[in-house]
N, C-alpha and C positions, 0 to 999 in steps of 0.2 A: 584378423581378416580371414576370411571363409575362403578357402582355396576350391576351382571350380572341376567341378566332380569329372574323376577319369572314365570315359565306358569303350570297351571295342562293340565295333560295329561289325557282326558276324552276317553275311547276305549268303544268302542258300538259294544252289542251281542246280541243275540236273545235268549227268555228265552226256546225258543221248540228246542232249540238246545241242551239244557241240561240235557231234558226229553230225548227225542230223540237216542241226537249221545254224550254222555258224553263227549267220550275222544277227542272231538273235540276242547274244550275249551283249553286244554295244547298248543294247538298249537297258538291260539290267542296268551293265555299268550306269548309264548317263544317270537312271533312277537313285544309286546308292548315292553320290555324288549330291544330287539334289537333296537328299536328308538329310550326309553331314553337313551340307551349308546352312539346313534351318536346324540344325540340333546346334551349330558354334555360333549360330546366333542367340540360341538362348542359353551361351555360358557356358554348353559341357563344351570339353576337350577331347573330342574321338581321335579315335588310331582305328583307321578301319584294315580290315583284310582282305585280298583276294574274294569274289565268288566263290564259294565251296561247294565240290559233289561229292566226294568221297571221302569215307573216314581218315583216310591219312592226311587231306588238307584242309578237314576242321580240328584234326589234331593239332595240327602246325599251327593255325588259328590259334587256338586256343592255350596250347602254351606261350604261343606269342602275346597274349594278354593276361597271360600270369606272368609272366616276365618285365613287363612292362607296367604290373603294377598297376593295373583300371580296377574301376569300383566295382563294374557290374560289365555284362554282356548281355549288347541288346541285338536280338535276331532279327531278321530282315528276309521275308521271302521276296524273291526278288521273281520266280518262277517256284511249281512243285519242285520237291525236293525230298527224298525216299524218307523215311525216320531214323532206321538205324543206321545209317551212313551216319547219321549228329548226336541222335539221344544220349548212345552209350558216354559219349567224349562230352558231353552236358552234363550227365550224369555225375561225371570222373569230379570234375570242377569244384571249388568250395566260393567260385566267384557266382553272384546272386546273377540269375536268369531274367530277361526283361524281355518277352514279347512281341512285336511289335508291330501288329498285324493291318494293313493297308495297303494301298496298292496307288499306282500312277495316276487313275480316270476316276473320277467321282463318279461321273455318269458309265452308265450301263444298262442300258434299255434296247429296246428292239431295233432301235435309228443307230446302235454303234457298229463299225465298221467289224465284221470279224475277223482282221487280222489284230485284233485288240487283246482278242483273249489270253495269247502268246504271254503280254506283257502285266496280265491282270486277273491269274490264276492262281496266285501265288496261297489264297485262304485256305484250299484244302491241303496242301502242306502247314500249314499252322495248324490243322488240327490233327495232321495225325503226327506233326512232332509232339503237343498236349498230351497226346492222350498217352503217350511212350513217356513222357517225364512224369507223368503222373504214375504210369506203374515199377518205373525206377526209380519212384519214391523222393524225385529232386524238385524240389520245390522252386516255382519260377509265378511270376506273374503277368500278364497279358493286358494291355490296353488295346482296343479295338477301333480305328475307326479311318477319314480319312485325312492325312498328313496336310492339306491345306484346307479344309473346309469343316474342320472341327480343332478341338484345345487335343488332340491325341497326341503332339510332340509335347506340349505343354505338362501335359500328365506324365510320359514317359520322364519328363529332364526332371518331374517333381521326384519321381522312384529312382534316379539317379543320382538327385543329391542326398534321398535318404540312402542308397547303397553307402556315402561318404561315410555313415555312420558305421556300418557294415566293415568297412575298412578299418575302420579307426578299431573298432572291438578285437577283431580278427587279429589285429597285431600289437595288440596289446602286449607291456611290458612291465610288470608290476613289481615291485621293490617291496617285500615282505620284512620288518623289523620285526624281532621275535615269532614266539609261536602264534594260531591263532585263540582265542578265550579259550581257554576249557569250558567244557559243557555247553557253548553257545553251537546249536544245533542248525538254526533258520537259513544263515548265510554258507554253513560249512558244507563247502567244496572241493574233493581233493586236490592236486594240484595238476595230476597227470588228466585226469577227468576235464578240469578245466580245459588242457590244451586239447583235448579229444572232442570235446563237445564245440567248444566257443572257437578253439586260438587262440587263446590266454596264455601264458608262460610266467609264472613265477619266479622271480629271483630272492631267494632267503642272501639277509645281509648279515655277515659272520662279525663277531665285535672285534677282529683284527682288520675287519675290511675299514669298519669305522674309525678306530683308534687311527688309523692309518689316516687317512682324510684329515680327520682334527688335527695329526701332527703338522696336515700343509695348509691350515690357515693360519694367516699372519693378522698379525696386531692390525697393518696398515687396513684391512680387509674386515676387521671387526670393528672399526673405528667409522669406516665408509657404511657400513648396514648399519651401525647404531644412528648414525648421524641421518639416515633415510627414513627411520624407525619415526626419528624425534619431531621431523616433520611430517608423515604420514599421520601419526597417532598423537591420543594424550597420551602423558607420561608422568603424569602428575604424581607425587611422590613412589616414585618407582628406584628402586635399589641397583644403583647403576653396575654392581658390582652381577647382581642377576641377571639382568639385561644380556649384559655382555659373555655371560656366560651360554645364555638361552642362544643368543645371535650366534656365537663360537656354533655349539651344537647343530644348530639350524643351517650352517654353511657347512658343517660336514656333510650332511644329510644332502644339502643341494649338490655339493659337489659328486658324489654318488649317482643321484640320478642322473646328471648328465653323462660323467663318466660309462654307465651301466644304457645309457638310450632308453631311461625309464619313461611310462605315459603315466605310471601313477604310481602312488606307495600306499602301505597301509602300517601301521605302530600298537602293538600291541602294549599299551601303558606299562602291562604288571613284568612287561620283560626288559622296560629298562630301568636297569641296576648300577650299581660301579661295575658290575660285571660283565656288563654288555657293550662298552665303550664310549657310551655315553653318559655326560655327566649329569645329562635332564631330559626331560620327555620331551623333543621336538614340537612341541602342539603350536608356537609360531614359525614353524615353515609351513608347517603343515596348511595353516590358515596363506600364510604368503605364496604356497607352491599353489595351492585352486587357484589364485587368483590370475597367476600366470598360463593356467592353463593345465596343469598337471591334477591328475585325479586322485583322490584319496578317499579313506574309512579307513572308522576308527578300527581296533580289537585285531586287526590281522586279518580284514573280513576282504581278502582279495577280488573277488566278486564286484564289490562295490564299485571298490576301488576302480578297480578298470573300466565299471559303465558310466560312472564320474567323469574319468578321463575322457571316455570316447564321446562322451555328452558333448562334453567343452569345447572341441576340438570345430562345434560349428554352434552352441551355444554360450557364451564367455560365461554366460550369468548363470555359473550353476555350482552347486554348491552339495556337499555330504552335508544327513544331519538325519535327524530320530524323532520322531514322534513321540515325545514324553507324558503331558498328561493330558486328559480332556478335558475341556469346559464345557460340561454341560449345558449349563445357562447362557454358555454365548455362542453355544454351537458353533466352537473353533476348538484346535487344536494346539496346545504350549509344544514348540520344537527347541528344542536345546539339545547340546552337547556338551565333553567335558572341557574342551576347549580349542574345536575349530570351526573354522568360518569362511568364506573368499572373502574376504577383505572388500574385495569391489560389492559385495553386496551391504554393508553395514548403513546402515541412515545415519549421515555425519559420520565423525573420524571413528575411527576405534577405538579401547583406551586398553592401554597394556598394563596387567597388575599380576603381581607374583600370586600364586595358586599354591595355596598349601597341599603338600600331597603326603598323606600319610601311605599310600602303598608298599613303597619301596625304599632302598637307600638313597635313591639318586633326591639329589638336590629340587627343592621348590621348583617348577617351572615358571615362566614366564608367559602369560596367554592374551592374546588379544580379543574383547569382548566386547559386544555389539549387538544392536537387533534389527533382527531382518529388516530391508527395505521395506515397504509396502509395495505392493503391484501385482499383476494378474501373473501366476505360476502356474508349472504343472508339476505334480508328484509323479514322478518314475520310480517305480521298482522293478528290481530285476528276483523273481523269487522260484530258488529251483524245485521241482516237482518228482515225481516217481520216475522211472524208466531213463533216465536222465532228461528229463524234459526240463523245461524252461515256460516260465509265465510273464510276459510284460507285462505290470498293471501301471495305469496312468489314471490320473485324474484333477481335473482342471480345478484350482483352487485359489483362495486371495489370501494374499498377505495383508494380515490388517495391522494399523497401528493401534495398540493401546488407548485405553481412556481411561482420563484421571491416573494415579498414582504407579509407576511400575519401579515394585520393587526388587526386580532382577537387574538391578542395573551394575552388579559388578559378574552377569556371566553371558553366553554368547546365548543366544534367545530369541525366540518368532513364535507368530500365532498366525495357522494357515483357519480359513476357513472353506469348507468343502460346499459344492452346489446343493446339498439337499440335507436331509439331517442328519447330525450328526453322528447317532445311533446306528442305522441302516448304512453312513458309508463305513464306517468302522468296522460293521458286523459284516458286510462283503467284504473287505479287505481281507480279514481274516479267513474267510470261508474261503478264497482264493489263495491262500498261502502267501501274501504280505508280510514282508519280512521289518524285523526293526529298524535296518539299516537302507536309506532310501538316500535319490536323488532331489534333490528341487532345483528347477527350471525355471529362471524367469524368463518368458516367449508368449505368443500369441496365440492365435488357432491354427493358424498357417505352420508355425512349430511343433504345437499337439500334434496333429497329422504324419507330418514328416518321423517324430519321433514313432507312431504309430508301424508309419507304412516300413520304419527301421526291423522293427518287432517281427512285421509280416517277412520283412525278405531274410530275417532271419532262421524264418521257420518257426519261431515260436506262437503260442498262444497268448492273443495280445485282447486285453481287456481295457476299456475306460468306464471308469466309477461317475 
């Protein structure tokens, strides 16, 4: 269930209005008041603050909404209010900036009374906070209009459940098995970079941290997961003695991330060994941990990983997975991996069958294979750029089902097809820096957007194909 997006309500005053015109203030107040009851009408949960005039009490503000762990901050001129008494302390923030520029009185013509103005000045303070966040380089965004006589609170609570995404990214907690590929160039991200750009944080898992974990699962606990296996999945001649060993490995793994407060992991196949602590490639947690809600990619590709995670976190139906080959003649795309999947997406049960793996020493894996549902998706990628920039590309695509014979039926498998042809979106994808490792989203357009407007409050440069 999609838990309802945190935002503080920041209201900006001027402090010579207090000297001044006192009982001017009540009336602000009454106004803030009046928005958060139509903002928790539509679902957010505000923590609002004090009226702010001076920079030491939009400081306090504001770390009181970093402390408190909201998605975003939404501004509110309630009256003018100077710029750099707030810019700088907006500025400071890594919480997404939301605008929110309207005022008490719809009307405003020559018939309104002019003790009005007092309470319905507040726009030239909107822009000359703008135009100060735009030259301290803080990226925010601005809906305009007025709070009962248009969808303006509607659009804000929409930028407010895409900040949930924003959250979800920003604290990210990634569980790294092994190194990542040698020589895979597209997704590699250092790790400190990671936390410097996104909020990411890496956890590399050492094989004593593993070995350690497997010594604490017990028989009783391999017996309970094989016996959930047998009913979720086929299992049809499947070597129980593998099974049980994949499931062992798969609960170490699980018990790690929780232990660790991971949002996703990522496994690099060629680094596990006997020497790594495990006895087999994880690749069914890995399909059982999406399903629960935990992000993953393959190869050690951290990156993914965590936008996997933070996808989920308001998307259930999303899943890692690569773009393998083209079809030409049917203008779609074969997706497959070497063996994960979210489970909840499979059409029909899954079927579990031992995977021969010549890599390494470890033992056969066990993988669960299936093919994609059908249904309307969106392709996310997350692909990094020069400067340490960032590119969100998306593109609204179908899951189709096969016709006639498909003879992939012992690996995990889907065929996306794209809005146009196939050729040109491929050839933009690439010319965009499109990486091989992608999300897929089963959602609507009302989700394309939101994943969009995620992009935007990230600061990045957000494309759809």
């Amino acid at each position: 269930m999609r838990r309802a997006a945190k935002v503080g309500l920041l209201p900006f005053y001027l402090a010579l209005y207090d000297s001044a015109l006192p009982e001017a203030r009540h009336t602000g107040e009454r106004f803030v008041r009046q928005i958060v009851g139509e903002l928790e009408r539509l679902g957010l949960e505000v923590q609002t603050a004090p009226l702010c005039r001076v920079e030491a009490e939009f400081d306090a503000a504001v770390r009181g909404f970093e402390d408190a762990g909201v998605d975003a901050i939404l501004t509110l001129h309630v009256a003018y209010s100077p710029s750099l008494e707030s810019a700088p302390v907006l500025a400071r923030t890594s919480l997404p900036i939301i605008v929110v520029d309207t005022t008490p009185e719809y009307a405003f013509g020559p018939d309104q009374s002019p003790d009005a103005i007092m309470a319905n000045h507040g726009i030239h303070g909107v822009q000359d906070l703008c135009n100060m966040l735009l030259r301290l380089k803080k990226p925010f965004r601005v809906e305009a209009g007025h709070w009962e006589h248009s969808d303006l609170l509607h659009r804000v609570a929409r930028w407010a459940n895409a900040a949930c995404l924003v959250s979800a990214l920003r604290r990210a907690r990634v569980g790294r098995i092994g190194r990542p590929f040698p020589g895979m160039g597209d997704f590699a991200v250092p790790p400190e970079r990671l936390r410097a750009t996104i909020g990411v944080e890496t956890v590399p898992c050492e094989p004593e941290t593993i070995r350690g974990r497997l010594d604490e699962i017990t028989e009783e606990e391999v017996d309970a997961e094989v016996a959930g296996d047998l009913a979720a999945c086929e299992t049809e001649d499947l070597a129980l003695g593998a099974h049980r060993e994949a499931v062992r490995a798969g609960l170490a793994v699980r018990r790690w991330i929780e232990s660790e407060k991971l949002t996703a992991f990522t496994v690099n196949f060629l680094d596990v060994d006997r020497a790594s602590g495990l006895p087999t490639v994880p690749f069914l947690e890995a399909s059982k941990a999406m399903a629960r809600g935990i992000g993953y990619a393959g190869e050690g590709d951290v990156l993914t990983a965590a936008l996997v995670g933070a996808l989920a976190t308001r998307y259930p139906e999303t899943t890692f997975t690569e773009m393998f080959c083209p079809d030409w003649a049917g203008n779609r795309v074969f997706l497959s991996h070497m063996g994960e999947v979210n489970l909840n997406l499979v059409a029909g049960k899954p079927k579990l069958v031992v995977r021969p793996f010549p890599w390494t020493d470890a033992d056969d894996p066990v993988v669960a294979v299936g093919r994609l549902k059908a249904g309307h998706a969106l392709w996310v990628d997350l692909a990094p750029g020069p400067d340490e920039s960032y590119t969100l590309i998306t593109a609204r695509v179908e899951v189709v089902e096969p016709e006639g014979e498909d003879r992939f039926e012992g690996s995990v498998r889907g065929w996306i097809r794209p809005a146009g042809e196939l050729g040109a979106f491929l050839q933009r994808y690439s010319e965009l820096g499109g990486t091989h490792h992608a999300a897929l989203v089963y959602t609507d357009s009302s989700g394309s957007d939101e994943i969009a407007m995620f992009g935007a409050l990230m600061g990045w440069k957000v494309v759809s194909l």
